[in-house]
N, C-alpha and C positions, 0 to 999 in steps of 0.2 A: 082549075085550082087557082085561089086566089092568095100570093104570098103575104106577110103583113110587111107594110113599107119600110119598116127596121127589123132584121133579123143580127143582132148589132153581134159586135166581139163579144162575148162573155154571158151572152144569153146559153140557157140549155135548151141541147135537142129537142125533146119533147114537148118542152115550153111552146117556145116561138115556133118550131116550124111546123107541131100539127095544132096552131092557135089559125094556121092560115090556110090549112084544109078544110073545108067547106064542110060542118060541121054535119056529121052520117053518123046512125047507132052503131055505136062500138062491135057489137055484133055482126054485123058484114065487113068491116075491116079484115083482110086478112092480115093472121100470125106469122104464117110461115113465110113469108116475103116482105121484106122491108128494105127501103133505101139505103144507102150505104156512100162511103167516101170515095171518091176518085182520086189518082193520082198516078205514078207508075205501074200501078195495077190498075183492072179494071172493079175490083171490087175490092176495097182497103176499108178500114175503120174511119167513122167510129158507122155502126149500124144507127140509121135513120126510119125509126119507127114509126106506122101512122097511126097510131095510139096511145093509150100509156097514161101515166097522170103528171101532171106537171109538177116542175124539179127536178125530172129524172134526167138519166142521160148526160154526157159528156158538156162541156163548156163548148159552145162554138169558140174557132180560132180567126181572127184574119186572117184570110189566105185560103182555108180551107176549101174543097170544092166538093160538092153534094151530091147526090144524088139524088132526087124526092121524086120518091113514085108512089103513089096516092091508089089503093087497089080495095077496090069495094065487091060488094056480089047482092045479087037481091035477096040470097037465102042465108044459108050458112055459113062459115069462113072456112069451113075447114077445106081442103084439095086435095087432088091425086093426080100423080105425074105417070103422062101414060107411057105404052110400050117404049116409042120412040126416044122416051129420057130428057125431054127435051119441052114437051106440053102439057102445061099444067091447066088443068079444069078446077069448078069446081066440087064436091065432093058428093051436093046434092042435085047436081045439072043446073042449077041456075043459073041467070045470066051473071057475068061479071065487066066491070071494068078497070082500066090498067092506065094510065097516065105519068109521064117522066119529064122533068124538068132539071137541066144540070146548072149548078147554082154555085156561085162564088162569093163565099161571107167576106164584106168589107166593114171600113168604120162605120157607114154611112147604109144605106140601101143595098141590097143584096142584088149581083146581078146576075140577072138570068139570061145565061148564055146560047141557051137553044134558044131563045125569042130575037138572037140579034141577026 
């Protein structure tokens, strides 16, 4: 995943942060999972979608910290979560992948705090 070198205050979600996912047909993006906020929780607002059309989505804030998990599949998007509750496939058996990056919006360049 390649981020764009400004992901600035006041940009929107959808805009800027899937302008620097590596651009895959919408179609294998998965729906049902998307990135989301950190903070005292481990999953807070705003959700971090890998889709979408641009404009959408919340104003990024300074300060904010991300979540950007990038999940594609070579088939379908749609999944199903098995017995266990816990693993999710997806719905046509094809392959998929999963990638996460925890990201902290500055004035300046976004930093990515799992690369330090």
């Amino acid at each position: 995943m390649t981020l764009p070198r400004q992901i600035p205050a006041g940009a929107r979600v959808v805009v800027r942060i899937t302008d620097g996912i590596d651009p895959v047909d919408h179609r294998m993006k998965f729906r049902d999972y998307v990135g989301h906020g950190l903070g005292r929780e481990m999953h807070e607002q705003p959700p971090v979608p890998n889709y979408g059309r641009p404009g959408r989505g919340p104003k990024l804030k300074k300060g904010m910290v991300l979540a950007i998990e990038p999940m594609v599949s070579a088939g379908s998007y749609a999944v199903k979560v098995l017995p266990d509750e816990w693993t999710a496939v997806t719905g046509d058996g094809s392959l998929a992948a999963h990638y996460e990056n925890t990201v902290v919006i500055t004035d300046a360049e976004p930093l990515v705090i799992t690369l330090l």
